[in-house]
BAZATOR-716541 format. One line per 4 residues: number of its first residue (from 1); for each residue x, y, z of N, C-alpha, C. Coordinates in steps of 0.2 Angstrom, whole numbers, padded with zeros to 4 digits, always signed. Layout:
REM BAZATOR-716541
NUM) X:Y:Z:X:Y:Z:X:Y:Z  ... $
This chain:
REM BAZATOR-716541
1) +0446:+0572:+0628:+0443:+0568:+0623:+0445:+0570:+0616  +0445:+0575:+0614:+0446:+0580:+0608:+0452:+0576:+0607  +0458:+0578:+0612:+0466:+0576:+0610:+0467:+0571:+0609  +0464:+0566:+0612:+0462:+0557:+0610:+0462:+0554:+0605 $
5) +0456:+0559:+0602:+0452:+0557:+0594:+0459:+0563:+0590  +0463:+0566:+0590:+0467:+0571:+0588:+0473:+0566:+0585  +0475:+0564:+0591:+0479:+0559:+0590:+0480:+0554:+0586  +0473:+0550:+0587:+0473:+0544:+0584:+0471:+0546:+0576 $
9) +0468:+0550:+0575:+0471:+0554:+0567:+0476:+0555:+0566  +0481:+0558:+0569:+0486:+0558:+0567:+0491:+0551:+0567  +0490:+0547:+0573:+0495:+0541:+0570:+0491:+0536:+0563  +0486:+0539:+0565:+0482:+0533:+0557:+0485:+0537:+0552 $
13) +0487:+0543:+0551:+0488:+0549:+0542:+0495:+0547:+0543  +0497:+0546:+0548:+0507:+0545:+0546:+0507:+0538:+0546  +0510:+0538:+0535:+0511:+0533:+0536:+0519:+0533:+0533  +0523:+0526:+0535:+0528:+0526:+0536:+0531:+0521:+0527 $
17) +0537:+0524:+0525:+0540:+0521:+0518:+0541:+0513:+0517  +0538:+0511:+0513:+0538:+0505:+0511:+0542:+0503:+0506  +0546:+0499:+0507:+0551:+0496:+0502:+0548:+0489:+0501  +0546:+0487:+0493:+0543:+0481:+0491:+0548:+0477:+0487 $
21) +0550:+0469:+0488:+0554:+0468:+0484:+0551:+0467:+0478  +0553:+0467:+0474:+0551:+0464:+0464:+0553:+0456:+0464  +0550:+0454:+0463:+0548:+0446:+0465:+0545:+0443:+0456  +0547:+0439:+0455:+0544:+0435:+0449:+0545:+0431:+0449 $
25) +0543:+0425:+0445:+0541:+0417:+0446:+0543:+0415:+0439  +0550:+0408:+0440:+0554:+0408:+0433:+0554:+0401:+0436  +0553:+0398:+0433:+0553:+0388:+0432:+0552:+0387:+0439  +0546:+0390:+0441:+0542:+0386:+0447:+0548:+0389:+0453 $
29) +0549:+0394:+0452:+0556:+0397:+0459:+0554:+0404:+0459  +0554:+0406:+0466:+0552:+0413:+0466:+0559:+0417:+0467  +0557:+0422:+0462:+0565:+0427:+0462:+0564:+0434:+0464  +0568:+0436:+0469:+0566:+0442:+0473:+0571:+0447:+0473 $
33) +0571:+0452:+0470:+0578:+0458:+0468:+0577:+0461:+0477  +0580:+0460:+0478:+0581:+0463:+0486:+0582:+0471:+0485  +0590:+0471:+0482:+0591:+0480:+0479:+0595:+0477:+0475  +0594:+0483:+0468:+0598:+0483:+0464:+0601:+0490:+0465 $
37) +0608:+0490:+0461:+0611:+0498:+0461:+0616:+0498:+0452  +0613:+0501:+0448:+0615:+0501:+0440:+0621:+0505:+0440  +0628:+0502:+0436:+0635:+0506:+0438:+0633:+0513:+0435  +0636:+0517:+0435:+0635:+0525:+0431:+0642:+0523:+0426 $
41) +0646:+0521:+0425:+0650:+0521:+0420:+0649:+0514:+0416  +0648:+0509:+0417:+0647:+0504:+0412:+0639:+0504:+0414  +0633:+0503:+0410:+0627:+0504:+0411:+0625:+0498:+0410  +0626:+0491:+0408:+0624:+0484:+0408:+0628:+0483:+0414 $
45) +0631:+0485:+0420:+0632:+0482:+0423:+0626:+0483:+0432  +0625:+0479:+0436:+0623:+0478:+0443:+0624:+0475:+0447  +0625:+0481:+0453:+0625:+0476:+0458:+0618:+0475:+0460  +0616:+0468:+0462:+0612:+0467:+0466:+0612:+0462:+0470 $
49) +0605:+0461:+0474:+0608:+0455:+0481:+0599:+0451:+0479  +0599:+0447:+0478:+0594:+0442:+0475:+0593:+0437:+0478  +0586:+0437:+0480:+0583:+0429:+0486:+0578:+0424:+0481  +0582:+0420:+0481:+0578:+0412:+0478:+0576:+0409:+0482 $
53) +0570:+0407:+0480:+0562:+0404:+0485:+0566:+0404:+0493  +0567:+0410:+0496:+0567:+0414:+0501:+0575:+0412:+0506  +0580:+0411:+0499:+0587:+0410:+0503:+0588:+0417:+0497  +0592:+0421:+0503:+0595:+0427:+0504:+0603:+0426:+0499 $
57) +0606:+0429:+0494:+0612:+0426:+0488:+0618:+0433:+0492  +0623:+0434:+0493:+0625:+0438:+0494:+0626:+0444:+0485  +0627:+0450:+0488:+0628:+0453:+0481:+0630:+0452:+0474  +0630:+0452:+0471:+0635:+0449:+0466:+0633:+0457:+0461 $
61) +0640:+0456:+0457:+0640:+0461:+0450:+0639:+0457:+0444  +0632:+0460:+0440:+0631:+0455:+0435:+0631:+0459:+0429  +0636:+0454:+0425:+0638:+0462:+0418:+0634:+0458:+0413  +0630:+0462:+0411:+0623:+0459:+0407:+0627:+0458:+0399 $
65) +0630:+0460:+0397:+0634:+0460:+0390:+0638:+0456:+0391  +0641:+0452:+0394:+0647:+0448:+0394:+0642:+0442:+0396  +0638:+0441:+0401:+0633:+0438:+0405:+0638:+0430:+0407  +0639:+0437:+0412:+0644:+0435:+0418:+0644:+0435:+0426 $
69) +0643:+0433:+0430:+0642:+0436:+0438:+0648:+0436:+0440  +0649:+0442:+0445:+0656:+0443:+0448:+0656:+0444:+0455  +0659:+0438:+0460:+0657:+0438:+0467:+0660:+0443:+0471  +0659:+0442:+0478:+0662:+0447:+0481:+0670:+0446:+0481 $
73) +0672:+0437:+0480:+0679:+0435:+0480:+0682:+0438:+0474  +0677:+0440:+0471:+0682:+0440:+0462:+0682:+0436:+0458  +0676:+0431:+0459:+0675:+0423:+0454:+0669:+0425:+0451  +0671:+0425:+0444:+0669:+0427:+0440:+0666:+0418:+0437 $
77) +0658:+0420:+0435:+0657:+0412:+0436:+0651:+0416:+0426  +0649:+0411:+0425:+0644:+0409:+0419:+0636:+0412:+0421  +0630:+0414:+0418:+0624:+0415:+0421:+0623:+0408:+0422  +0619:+0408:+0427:+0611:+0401:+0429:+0608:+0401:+0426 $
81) +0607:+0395:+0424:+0599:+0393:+0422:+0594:+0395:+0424  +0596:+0396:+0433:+0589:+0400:+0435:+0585:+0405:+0436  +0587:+0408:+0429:+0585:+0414:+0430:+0585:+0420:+0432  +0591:+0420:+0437:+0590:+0425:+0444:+0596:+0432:+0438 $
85) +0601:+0430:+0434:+0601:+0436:+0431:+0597:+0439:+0427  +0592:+0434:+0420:+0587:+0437:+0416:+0583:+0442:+0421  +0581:+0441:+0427:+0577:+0446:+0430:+0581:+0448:+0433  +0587:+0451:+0434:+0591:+0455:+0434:+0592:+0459:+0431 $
89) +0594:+0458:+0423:+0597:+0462:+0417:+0589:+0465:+0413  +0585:+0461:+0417:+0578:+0465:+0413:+0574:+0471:+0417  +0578:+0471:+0422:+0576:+0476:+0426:+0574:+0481:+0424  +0580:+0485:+0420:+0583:+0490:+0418:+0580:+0489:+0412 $
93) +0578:+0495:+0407:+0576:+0494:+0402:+0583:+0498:+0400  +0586:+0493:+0392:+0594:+0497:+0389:+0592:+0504:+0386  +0597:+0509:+0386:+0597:+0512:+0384:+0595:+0513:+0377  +0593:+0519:+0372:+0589:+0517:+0367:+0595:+0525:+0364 $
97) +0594:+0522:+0358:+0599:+0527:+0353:+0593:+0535:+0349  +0595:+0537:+0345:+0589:+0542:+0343:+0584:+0539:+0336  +0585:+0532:+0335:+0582:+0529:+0331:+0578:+0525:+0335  +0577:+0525:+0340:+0576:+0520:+0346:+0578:+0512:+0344 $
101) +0583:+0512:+0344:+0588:+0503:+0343:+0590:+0506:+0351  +0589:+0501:+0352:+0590:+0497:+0361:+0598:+0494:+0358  +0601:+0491:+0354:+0607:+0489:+0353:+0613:+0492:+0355  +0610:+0500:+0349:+0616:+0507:+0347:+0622:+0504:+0345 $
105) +0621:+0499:+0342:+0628:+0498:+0339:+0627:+0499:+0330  +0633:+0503:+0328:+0633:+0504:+0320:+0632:+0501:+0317  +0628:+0503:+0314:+0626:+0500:+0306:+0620:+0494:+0306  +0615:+0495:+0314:+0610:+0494:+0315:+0605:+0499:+0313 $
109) +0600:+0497:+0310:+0594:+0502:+0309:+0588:+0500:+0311  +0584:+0505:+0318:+0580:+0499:+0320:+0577:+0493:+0321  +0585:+0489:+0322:+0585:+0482:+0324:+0585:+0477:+0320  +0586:+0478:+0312:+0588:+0476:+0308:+0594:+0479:+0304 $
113) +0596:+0473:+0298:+0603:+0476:+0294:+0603:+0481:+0293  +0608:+0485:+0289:+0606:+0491:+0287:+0603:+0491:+0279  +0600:+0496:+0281:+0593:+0495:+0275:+0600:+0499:+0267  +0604:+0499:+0268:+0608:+0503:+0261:+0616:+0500:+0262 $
117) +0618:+0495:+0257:+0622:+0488:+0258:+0630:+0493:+0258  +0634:+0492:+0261:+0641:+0494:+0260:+0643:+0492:+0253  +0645:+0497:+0249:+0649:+0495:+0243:+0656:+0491:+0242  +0657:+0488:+0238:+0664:+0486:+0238:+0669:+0487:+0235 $
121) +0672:+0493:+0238:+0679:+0498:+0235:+0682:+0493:+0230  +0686:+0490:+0232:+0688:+0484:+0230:+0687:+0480:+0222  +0680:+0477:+0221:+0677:+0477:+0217:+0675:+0480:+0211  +0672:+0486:+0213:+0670:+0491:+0207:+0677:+0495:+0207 $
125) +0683:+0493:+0208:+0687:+0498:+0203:+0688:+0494:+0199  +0689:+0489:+0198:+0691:+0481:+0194:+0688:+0483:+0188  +0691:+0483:+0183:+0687:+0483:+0174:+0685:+0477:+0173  +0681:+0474:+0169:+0679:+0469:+0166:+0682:+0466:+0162 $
């Protein structure tokens, strides 16, 4: 009786890894990251394999900066409307610079122009 009740403690505490997909809801269509995998050399790029209202999309690479998808063929098509890259590319939160600009492009200062205007060589040598 003891090993009975022993048991059944034990298969009720082992509990087994769950894998959830991330599912959003974008113009009445439900969008489901199946898996994603974020490239380690280009960092706006992903692979991932994405289910709309419960059809299964083969992988695709989606390169978030050009906003582009890339098939398994090599056909490089435009984003959808549908959504299915925006929650793709928003997965990921972009990398952030040490001013925290998510851009990191020069002569951004937290996400506006640059606050101190380039001079113009050019001009200020010119006499009056």
């Amino acid at each position: 009786m003891k090993r009975l009740i022993l048991l059944i403690v034990l298969l009720i505490s082992i509990t087994l890894p769950v894998q959830a997909a991330t599912c959003r809801t974008v113009n009445d269509r439900e969008i489901c990251i199946l898996s994603i995998r974020r490239s380690a050399k280009n960092y706006w790029e992903y692979r991932a394999t994405v289910q709309v209202d419960g059809e299964v999309r083969p992988m695709q690479v989606y390169d978030c900066r050009k906003k582009i998808s890339i098939q398994d063929n090599k056909v490089l098509e435009l984003f959808e409307q549908d959504g299915t890259a925006e929650a793709v590319c928003s997965f990921f939160k972009p990398p952030r610079d040490a001013f925290g600009v998510a851009s990191g492009k020069p002569g951004s200062f937290r996400g506006v122009n640059d606050p101190i205007p380039s001079l113009d060589v050019k001009n200020s040598l010119k006499s009056p």
